[in-house]
Backbone as XML, in Angstrom:
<?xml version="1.0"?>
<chain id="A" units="angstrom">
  <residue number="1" name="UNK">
    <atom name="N" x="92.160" y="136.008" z="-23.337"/>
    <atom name="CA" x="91.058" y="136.332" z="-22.437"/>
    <atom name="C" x="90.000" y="135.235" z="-22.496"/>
  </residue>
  <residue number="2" name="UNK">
    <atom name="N" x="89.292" y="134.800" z="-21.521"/>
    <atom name="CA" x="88.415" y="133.865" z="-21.229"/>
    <atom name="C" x="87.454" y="134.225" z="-21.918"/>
  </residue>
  <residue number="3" name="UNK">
    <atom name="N" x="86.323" y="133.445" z="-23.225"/>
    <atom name="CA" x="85.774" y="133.913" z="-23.541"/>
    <atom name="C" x="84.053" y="133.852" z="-22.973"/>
  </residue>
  <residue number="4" name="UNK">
    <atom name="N" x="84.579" y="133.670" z="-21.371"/>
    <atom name="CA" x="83.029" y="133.217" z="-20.717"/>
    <atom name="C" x="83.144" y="133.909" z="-20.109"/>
  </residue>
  <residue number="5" name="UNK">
    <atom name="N" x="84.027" y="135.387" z="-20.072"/>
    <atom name="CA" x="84.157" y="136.032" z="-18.640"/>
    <atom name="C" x="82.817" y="136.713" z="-18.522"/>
  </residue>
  <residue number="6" name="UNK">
    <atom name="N" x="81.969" y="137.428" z="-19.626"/>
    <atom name="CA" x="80.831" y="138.262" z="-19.366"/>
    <atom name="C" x="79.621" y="137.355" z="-19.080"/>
  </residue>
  <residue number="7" name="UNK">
    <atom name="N" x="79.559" y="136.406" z="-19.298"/>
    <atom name="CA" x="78.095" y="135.378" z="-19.710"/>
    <atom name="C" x="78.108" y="134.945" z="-18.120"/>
  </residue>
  <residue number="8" name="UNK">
    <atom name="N" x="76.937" y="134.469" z="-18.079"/>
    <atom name="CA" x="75.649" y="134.025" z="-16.706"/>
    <atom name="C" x="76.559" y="132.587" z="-16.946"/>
  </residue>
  <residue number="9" name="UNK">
    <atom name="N" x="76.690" y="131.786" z="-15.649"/>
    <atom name="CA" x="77.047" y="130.318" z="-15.793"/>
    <atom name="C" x="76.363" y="129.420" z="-16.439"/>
  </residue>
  <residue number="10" name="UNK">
    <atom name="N" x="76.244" y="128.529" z="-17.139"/>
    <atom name="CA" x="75.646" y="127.686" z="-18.123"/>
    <atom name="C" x="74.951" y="126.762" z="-17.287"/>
  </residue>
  <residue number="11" name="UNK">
    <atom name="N" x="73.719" y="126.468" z="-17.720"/>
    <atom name="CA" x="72.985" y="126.167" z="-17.004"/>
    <atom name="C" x="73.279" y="124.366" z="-16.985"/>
  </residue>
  <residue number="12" name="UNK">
    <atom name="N" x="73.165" y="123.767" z="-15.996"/>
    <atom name="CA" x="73.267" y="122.272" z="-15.952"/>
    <atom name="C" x="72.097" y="121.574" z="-16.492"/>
  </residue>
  <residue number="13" name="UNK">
    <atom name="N" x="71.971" y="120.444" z="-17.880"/>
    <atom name="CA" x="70.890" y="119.635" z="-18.277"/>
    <atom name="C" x="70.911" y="118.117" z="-17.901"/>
  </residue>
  <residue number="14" name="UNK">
    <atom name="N" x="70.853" y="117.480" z="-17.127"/>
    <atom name="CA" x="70.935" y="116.058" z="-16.780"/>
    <atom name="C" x="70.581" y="115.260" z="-17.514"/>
  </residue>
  <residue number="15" name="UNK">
    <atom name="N" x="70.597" y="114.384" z="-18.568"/>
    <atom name="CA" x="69.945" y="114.043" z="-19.301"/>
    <atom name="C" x="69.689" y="112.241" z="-18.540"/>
  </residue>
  <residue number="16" name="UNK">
    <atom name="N" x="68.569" y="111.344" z="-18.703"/>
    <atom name="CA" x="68.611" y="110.475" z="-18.291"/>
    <atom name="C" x="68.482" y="110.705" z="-16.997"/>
  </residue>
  <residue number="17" name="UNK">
    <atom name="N" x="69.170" y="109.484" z="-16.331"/>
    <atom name="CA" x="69.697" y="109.114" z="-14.663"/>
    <atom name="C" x="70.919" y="109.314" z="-14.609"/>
  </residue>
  <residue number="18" name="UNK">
    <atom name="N" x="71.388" y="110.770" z="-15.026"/>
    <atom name="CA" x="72.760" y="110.975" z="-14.840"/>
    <atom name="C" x="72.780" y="111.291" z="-13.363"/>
  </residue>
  <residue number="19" name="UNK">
    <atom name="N" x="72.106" y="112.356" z="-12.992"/>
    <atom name="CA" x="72.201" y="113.146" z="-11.427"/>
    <atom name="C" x="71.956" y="112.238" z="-10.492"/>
  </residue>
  <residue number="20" name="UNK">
    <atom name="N" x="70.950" y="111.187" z="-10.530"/>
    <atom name="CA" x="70.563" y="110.333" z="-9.790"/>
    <atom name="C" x="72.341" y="109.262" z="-9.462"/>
  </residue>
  <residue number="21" name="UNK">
    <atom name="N" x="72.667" y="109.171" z="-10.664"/>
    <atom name="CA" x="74.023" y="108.107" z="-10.655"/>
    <atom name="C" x="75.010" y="109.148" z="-10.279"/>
  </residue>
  <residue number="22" name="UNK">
    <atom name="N" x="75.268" y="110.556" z="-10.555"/>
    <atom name="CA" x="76.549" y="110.752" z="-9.805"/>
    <atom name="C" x="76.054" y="111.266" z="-8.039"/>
  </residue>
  <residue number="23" name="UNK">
    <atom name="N" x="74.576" y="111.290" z="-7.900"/>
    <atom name="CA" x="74.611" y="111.169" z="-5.889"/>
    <atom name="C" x="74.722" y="110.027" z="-5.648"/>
  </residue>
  <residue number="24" name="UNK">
    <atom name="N" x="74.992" y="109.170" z="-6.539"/>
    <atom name="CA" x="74.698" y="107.989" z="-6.048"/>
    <atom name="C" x="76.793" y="107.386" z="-5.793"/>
  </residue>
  <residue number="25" name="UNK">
    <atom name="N" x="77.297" y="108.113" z="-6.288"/>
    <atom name="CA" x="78.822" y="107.752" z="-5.904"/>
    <atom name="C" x="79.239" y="108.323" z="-4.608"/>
  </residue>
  <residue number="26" name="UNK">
    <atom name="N" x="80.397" y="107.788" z="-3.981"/>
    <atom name="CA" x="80.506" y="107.786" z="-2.370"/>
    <atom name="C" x="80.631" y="109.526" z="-2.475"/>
  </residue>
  <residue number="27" name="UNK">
    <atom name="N" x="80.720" y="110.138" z="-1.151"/>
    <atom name="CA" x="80.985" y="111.507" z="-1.016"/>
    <atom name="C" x="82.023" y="112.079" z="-1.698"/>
  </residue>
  <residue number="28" name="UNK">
    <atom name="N" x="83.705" y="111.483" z="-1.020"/>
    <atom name="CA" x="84.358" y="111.637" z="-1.134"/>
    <atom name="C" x="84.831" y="111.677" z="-2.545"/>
  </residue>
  <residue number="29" name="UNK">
    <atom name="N" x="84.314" y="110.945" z="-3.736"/>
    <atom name="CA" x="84.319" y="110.481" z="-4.907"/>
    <atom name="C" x="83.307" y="111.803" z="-5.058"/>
  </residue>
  <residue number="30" name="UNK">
    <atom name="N" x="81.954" y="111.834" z="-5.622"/>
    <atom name="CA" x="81.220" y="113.024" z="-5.940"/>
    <atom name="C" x="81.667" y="114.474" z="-6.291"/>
  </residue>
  <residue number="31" name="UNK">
    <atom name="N" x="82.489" y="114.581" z="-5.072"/>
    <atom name="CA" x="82.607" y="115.636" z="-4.869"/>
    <atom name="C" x="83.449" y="116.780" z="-5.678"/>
  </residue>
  <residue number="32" name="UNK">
    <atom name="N" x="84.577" y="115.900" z="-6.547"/>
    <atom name="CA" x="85.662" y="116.496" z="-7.654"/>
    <atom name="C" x="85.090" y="116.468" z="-8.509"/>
  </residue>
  <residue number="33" name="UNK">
    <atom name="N" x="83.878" y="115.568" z="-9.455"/>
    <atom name="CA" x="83.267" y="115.989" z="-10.631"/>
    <atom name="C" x="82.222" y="116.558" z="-10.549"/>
  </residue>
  <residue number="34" name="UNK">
    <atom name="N" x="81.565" y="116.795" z="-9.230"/>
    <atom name="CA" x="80.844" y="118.078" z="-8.602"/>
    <atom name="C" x="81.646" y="119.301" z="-8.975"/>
  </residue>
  <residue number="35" name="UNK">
    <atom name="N" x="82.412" y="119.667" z="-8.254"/>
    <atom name="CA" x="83.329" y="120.809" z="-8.535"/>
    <atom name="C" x="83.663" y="121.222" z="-9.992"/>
  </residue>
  <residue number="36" name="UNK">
    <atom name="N" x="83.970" y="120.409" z="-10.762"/>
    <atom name="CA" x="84.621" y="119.918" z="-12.067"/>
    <atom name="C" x="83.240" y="120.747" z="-12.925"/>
  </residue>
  <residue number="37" name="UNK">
    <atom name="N" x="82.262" y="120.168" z="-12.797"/>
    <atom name="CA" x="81.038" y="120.629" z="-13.411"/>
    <atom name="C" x="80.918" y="122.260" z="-13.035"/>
  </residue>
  <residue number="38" name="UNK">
    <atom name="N" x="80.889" y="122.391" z="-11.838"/>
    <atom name="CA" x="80.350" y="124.005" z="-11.886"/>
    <atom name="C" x="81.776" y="124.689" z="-12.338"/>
  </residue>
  <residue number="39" name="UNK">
    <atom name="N" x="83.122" y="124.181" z="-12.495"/>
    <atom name="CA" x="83.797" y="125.182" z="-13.131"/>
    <atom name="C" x="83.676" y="124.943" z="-14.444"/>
  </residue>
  <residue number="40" name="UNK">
    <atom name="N" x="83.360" y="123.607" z="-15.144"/>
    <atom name="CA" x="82.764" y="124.462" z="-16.785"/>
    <atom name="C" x="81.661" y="125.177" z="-16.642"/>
  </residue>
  <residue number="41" name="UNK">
    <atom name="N" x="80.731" y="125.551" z="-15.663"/>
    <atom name="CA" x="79.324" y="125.920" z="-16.068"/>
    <atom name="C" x="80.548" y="127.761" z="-15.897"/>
  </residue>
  <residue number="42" name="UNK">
    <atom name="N" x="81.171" y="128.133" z="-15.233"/>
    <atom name="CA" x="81.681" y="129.553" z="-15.339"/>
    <atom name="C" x="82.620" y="129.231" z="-16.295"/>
  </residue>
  <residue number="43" name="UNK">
    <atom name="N" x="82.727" y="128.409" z="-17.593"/>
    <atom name="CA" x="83.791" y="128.767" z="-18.445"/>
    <atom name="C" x="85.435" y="128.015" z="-17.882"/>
  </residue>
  <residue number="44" name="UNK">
    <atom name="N" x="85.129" y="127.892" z="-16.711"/>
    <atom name="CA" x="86.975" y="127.182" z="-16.522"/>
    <atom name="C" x="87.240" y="125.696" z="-16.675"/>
  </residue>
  <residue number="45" name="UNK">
    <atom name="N" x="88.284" y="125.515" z="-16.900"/>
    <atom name="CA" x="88.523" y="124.175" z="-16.968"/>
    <atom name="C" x="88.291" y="123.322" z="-15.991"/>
  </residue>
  <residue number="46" name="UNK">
    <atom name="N" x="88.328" y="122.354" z="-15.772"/>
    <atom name="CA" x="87.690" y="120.665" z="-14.695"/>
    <atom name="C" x="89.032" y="120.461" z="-13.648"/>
  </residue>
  <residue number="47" name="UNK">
    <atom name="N" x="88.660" y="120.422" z="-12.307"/>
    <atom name="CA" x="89.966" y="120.410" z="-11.655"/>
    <atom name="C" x="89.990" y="118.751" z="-11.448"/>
  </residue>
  <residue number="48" name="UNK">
    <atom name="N" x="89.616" y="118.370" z="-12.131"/>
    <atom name="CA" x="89.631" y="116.104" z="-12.479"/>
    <atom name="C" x="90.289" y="116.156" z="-13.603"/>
  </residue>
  <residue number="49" name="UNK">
    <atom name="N" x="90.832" y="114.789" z="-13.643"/>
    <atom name="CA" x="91.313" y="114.444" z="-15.119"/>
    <atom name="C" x="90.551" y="114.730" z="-16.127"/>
  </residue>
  <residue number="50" name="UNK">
    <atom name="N" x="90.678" y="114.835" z="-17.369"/>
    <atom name="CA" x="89.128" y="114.545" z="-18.181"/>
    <atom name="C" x="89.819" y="114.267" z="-19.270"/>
  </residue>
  <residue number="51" name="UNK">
    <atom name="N" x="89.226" y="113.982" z="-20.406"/>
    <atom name="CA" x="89.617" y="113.739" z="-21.895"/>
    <atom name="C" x="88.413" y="113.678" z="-22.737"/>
  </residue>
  <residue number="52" name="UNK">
    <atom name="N" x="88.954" y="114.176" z="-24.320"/>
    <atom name="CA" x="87.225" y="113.771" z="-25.013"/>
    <atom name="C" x="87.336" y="112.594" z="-25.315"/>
  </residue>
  <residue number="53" name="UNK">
    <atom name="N" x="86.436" y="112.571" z="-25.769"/>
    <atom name="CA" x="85.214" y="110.844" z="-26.019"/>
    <atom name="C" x="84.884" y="110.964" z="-27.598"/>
  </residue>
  <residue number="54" name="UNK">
    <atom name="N" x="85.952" y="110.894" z="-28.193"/>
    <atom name="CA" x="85.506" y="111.054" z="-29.823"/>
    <atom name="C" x="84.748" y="109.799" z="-30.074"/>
  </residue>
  <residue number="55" name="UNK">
    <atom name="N" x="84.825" y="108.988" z="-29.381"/>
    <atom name="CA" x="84.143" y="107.756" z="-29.433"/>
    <atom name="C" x="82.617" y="108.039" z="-29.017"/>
  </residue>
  <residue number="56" name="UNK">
    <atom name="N" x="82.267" y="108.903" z="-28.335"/>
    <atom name="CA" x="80.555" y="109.066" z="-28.206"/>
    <atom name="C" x="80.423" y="109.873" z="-29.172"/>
  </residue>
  <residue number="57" name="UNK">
    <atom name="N" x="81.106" y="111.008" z="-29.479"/>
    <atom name="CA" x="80.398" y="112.019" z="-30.446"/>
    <atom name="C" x="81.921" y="113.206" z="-30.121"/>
  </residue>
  <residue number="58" name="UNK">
    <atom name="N" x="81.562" y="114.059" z="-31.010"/>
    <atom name="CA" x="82.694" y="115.573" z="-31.190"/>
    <atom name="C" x="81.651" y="116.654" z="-29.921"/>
  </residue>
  <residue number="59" name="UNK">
    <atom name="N" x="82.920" y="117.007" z="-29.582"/>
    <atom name="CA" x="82.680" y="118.133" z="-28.441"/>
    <atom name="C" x="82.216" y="117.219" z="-27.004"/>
  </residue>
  <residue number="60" name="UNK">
    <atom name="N" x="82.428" y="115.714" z="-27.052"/>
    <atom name="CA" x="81.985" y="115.025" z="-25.821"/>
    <atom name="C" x="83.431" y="114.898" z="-24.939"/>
  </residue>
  <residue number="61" name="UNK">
    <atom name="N" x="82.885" y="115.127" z="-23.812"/>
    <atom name="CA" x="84.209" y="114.988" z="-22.712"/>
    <atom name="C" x="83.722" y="113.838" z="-21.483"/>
  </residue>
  <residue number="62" name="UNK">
    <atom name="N" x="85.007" y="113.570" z="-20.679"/>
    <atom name="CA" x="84.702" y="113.118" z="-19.970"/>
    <atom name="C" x="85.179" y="113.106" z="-18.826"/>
  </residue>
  <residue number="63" name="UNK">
    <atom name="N" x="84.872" y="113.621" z="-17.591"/>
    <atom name="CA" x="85.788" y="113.572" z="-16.358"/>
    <atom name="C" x="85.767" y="112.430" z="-15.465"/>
  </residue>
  <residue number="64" name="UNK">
    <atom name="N" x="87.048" y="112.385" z="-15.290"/>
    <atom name="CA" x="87.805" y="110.685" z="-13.958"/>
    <atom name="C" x="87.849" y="111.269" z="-13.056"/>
  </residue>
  <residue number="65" name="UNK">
    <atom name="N" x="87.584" y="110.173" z="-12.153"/>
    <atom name="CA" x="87.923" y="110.013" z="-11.020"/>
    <atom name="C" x="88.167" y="108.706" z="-10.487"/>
  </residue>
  <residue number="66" name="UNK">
    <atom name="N" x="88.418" y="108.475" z="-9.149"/>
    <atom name="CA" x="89.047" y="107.093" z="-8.614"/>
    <atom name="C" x="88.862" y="106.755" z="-7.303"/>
  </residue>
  <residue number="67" name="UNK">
    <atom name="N" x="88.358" y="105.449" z="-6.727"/>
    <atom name="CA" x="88.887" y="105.687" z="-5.066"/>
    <atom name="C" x="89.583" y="104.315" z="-5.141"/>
  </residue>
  <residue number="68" name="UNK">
    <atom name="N" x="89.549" y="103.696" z="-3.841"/>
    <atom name="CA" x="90.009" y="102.510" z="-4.182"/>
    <atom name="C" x="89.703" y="101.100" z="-5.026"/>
  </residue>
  <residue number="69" name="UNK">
    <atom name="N" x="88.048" y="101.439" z="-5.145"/>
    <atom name="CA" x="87.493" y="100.125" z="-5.155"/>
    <atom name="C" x="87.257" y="100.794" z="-6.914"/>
  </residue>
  <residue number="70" name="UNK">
    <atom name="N" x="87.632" y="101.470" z="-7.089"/>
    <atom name="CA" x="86.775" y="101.771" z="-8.697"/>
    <atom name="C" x="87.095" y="103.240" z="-9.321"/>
  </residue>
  <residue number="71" name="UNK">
    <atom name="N" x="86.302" y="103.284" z="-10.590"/>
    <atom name="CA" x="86.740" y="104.625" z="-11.532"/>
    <atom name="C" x="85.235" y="104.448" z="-11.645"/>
  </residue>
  <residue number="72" name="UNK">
    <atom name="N" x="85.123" y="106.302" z="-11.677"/>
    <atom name="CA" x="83.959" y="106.777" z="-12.129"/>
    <atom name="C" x="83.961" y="108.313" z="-12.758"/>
  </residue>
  <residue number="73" name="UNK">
    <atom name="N" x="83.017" y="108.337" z="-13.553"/>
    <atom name="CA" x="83.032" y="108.760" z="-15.349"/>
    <atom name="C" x="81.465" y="109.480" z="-14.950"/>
  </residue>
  <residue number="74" name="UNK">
    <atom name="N" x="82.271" y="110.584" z="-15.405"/>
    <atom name="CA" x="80.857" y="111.663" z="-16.123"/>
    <atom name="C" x="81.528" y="111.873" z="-17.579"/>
  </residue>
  <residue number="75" name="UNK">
    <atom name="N" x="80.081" y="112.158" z="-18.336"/>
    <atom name="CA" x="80.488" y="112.057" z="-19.806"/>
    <atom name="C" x="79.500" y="113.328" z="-19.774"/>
  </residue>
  <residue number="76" name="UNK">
    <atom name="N" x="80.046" y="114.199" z="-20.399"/>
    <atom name="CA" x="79.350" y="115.711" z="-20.663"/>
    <atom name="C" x="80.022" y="116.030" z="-22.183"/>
  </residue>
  <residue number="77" name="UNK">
    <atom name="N" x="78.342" y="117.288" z="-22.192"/>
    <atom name="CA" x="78.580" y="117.655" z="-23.724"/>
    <atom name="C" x="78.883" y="119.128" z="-23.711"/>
  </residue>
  <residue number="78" name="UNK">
    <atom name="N" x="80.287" y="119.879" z="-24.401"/>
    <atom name="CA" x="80.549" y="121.267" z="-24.243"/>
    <atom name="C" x="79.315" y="121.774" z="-24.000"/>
  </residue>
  <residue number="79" name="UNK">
    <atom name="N" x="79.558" y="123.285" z="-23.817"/>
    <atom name="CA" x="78.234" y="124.039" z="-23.476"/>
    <atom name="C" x="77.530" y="124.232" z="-25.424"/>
  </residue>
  <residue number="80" name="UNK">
    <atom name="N" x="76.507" y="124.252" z="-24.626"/>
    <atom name="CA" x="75.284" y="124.602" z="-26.112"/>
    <atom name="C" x="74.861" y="125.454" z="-26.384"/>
  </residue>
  <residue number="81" name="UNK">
    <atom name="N" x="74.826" y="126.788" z="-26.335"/>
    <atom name="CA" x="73.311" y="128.102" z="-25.828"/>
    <atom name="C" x="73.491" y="128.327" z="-24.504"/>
  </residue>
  <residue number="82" name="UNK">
    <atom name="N" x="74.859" y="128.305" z="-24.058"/>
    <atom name="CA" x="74.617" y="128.033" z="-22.521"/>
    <atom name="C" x="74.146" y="127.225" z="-21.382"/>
  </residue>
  <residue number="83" name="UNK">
    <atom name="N" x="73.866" y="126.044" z="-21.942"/>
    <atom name="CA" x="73.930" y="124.904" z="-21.225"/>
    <atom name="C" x="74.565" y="123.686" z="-21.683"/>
  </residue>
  <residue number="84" name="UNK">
    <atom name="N" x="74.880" y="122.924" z="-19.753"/>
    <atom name="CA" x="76.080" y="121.928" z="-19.990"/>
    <atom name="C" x="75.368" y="121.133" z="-20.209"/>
  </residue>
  <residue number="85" name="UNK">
    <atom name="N" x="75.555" y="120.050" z="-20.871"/>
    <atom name="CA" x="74.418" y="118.544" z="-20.851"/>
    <atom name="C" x="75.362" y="117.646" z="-20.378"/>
  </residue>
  <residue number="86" name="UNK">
    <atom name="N" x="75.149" y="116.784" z="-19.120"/>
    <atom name="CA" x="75.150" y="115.673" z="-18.518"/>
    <atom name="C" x="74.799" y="114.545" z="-19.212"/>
  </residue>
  <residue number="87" name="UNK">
    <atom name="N" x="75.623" y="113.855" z="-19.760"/>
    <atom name="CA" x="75.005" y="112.844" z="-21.037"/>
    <atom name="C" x="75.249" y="111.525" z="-20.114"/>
  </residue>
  <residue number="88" name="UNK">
    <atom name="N" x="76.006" y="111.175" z="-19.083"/>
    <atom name="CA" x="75.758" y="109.688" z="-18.531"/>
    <atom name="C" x="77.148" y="110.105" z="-17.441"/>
  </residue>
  <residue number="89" name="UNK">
    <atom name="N" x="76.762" y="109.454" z="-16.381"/>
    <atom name="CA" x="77.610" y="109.147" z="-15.079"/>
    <atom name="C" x="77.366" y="107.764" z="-14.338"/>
  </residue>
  <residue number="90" name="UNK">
    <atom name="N" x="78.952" y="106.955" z="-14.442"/>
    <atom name="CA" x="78.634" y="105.450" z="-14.140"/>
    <atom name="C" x="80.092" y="105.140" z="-13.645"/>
  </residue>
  <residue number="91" name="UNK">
    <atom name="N" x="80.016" y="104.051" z="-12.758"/>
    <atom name="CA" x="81.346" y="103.426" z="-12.296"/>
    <atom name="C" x="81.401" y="102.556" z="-13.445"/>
  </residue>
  <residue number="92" name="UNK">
    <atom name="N" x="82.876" y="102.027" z="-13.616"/>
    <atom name="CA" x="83.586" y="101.272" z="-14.210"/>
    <atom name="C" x="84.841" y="100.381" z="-13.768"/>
  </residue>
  <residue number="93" name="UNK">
    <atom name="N" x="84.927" y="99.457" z="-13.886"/>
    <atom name="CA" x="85.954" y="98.650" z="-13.101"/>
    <atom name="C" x="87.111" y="97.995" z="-13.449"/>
  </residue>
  <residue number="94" name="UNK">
    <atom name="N" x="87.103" y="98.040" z="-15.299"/>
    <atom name="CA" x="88.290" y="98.029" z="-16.256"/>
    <atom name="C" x="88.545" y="99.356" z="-16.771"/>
  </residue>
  <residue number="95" name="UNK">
    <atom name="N" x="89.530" y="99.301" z="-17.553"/>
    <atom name="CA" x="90.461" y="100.299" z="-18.273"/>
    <atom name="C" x="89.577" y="100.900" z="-19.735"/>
  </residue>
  <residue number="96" name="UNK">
    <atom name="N" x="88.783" y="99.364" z="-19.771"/>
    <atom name="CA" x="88.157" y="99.995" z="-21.395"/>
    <atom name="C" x="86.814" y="100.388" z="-20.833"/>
  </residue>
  <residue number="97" name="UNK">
    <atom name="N" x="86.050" y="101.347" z="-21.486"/>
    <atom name="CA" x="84.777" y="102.063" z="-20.793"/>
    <atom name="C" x="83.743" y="100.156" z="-21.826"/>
  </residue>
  <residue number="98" name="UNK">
    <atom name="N" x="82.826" y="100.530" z="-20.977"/>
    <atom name="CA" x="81.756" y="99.443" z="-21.569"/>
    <atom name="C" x="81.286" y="99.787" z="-22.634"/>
  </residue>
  <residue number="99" name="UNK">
    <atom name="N" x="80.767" y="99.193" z="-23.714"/>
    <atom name="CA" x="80.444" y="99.094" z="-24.561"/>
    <atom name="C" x="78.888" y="100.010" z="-24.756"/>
  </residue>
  <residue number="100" name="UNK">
    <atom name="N" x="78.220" y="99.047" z="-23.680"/>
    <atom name="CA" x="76.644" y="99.600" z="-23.321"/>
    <atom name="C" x="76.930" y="101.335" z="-22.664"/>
  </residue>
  <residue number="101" name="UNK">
    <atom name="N" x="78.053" y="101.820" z="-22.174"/>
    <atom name="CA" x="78.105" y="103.075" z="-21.618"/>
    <atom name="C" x="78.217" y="103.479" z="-22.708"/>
  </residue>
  <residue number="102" name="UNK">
    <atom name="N" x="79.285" y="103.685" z="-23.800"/>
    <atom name="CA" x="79.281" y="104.156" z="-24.976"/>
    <atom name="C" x="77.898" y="104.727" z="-25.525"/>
  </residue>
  <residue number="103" name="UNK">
    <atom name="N" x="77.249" y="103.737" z="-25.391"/>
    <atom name="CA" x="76.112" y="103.536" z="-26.467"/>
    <atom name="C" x="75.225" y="104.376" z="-25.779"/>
  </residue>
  <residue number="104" name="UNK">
    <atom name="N" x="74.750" y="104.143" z="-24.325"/>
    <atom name="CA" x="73.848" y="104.901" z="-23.684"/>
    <atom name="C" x="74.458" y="106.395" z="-23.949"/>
  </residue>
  <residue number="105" name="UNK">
    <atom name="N" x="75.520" y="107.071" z="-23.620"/>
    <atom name="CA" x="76.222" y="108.328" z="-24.107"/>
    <atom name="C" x="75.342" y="109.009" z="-25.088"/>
  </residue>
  <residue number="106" name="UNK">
    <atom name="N" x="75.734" y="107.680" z="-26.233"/>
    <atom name="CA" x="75.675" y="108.105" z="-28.002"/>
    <atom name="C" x="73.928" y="108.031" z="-28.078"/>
  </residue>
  <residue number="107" name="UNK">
    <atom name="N" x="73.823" y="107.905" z="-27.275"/>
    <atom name="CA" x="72.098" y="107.592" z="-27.317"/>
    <atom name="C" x="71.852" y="109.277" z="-27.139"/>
  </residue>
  <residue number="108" name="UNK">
    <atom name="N" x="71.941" y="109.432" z="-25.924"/>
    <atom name="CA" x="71.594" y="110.831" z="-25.546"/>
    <atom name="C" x="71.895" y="111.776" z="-25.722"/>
  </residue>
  <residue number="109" name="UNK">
    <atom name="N" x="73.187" y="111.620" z="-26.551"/>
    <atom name="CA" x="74.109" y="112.608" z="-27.466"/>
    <atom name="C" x="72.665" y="112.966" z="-28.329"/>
  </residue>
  <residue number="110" name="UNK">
    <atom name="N" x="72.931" y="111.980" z="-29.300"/>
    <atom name="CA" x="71.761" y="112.380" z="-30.340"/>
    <atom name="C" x="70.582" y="112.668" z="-29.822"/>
  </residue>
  <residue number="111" name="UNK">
    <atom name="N" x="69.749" y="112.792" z="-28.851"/>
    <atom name="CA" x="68.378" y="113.390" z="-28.297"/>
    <atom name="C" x="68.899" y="114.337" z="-28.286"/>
  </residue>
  <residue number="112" name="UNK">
    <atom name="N" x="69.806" y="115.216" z="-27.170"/>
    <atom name="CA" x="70.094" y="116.583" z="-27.287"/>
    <atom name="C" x="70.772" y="116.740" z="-28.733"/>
  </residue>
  <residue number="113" name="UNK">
    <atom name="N" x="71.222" y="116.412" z="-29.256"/>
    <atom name="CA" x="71.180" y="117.573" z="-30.735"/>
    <atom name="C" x="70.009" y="117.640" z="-30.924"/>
  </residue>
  <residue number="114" name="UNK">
    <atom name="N" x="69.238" y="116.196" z="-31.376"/>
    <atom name="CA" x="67.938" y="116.828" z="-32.050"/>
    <atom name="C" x="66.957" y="117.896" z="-31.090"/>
  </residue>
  <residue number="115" name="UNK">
    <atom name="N" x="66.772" y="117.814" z="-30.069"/>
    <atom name="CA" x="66.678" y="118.681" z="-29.078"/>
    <atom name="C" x="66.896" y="120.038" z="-29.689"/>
  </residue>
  <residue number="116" name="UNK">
    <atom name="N" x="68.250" y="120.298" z="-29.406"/>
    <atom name="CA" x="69.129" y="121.480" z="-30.295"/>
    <atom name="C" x="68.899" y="121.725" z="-31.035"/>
  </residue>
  <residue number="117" name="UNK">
    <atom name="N" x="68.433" y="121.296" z="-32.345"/>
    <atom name="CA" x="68.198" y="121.374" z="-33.706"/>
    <atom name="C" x="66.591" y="121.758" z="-33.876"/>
  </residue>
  <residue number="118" name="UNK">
    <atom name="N" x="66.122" y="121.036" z="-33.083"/>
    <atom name="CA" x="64.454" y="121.432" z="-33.086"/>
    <atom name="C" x="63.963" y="123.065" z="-32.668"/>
  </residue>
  <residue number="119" name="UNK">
    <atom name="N" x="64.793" y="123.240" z="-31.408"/>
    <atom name="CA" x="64.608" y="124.925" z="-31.005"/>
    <atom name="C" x="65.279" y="125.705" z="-31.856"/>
  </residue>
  <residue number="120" name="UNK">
    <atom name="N" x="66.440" y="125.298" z="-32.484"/>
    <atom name="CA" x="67.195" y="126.343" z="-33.512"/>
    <atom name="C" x="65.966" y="126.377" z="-34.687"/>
  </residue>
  <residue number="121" name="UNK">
    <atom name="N" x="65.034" y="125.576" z="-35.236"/>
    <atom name="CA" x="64.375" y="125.994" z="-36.252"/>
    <atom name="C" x="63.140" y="126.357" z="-35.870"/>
  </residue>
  <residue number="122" name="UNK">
    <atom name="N" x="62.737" y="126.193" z="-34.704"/>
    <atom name="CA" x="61.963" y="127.028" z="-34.098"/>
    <atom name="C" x="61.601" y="128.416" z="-33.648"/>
  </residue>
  <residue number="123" name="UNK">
    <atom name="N" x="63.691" y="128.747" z="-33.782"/>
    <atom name="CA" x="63.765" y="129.995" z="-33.554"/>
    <atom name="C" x="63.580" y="130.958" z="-34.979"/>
  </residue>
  <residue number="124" name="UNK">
    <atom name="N" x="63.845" y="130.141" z="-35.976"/>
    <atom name="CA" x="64.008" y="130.526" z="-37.380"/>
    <atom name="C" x="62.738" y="131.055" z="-37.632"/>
  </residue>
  <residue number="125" name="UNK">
    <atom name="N" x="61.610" y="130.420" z="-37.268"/>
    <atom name="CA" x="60.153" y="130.290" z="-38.052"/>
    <atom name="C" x="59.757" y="131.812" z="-37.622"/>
  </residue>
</chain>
């Protein structure tokens, strides 16, 4: 059994110029890791390729896509408390992701934990 069947959809967190960079990919392109996103926010799987990114961090994923001229990459973080975090969305034009994408990822990875970590002991007090 799905274990998201009772829960509210997870709310979307953009972190950065993610949202700005995936309107910024052609329509036709947008539109599958559009889709892709609101079926993790109800719990289902990504109707795009995707794979994790043990290379940004644990629990990081990432969904493909393609048109002719290029590949483009959303890098998201499982849900948290019920929200998805949008950690970076960028074209790419080789096989190996960039170095600087990595890093920007791993950048914002770590803001949302500490993020995460700050309201969890907030909730404690």
């Amino acid at each position: 059994m799905n274990s998201f069947a009772n829960r509210a959809p997870a709310r979307i967190e953009w972190e950065g110029d993610s949202k700005d960079a995936l309107s910024s990919f052609p329509d036709d392109v947008k539109a599958t890791p559009g889709f892709s996103l609101r079926q993790l926010q109800k719990g289902r799987r990504p109707s795009c390729d995707s794979r994790a990114m043990p290379s940004v961090g644990a629990g990081v994923w990432e969904l493909k896509e393609s048109d002719q001229r290029t590949w483009y990459r959303v890098m998201y973080l499982l849900v948290i408390n019920n929200v998805l975090y949008v950690l970076h969305c960028f074209e790419k034009s080789s096989k190996k992701t960039d170095r600087r994408d990595i890093e920007t990822a791993k950048a914002r990875l770590k803001s949302v934990r500490e993020m995460v970590a700050t309201l969890k002991a907030g909730i404690k007090e």
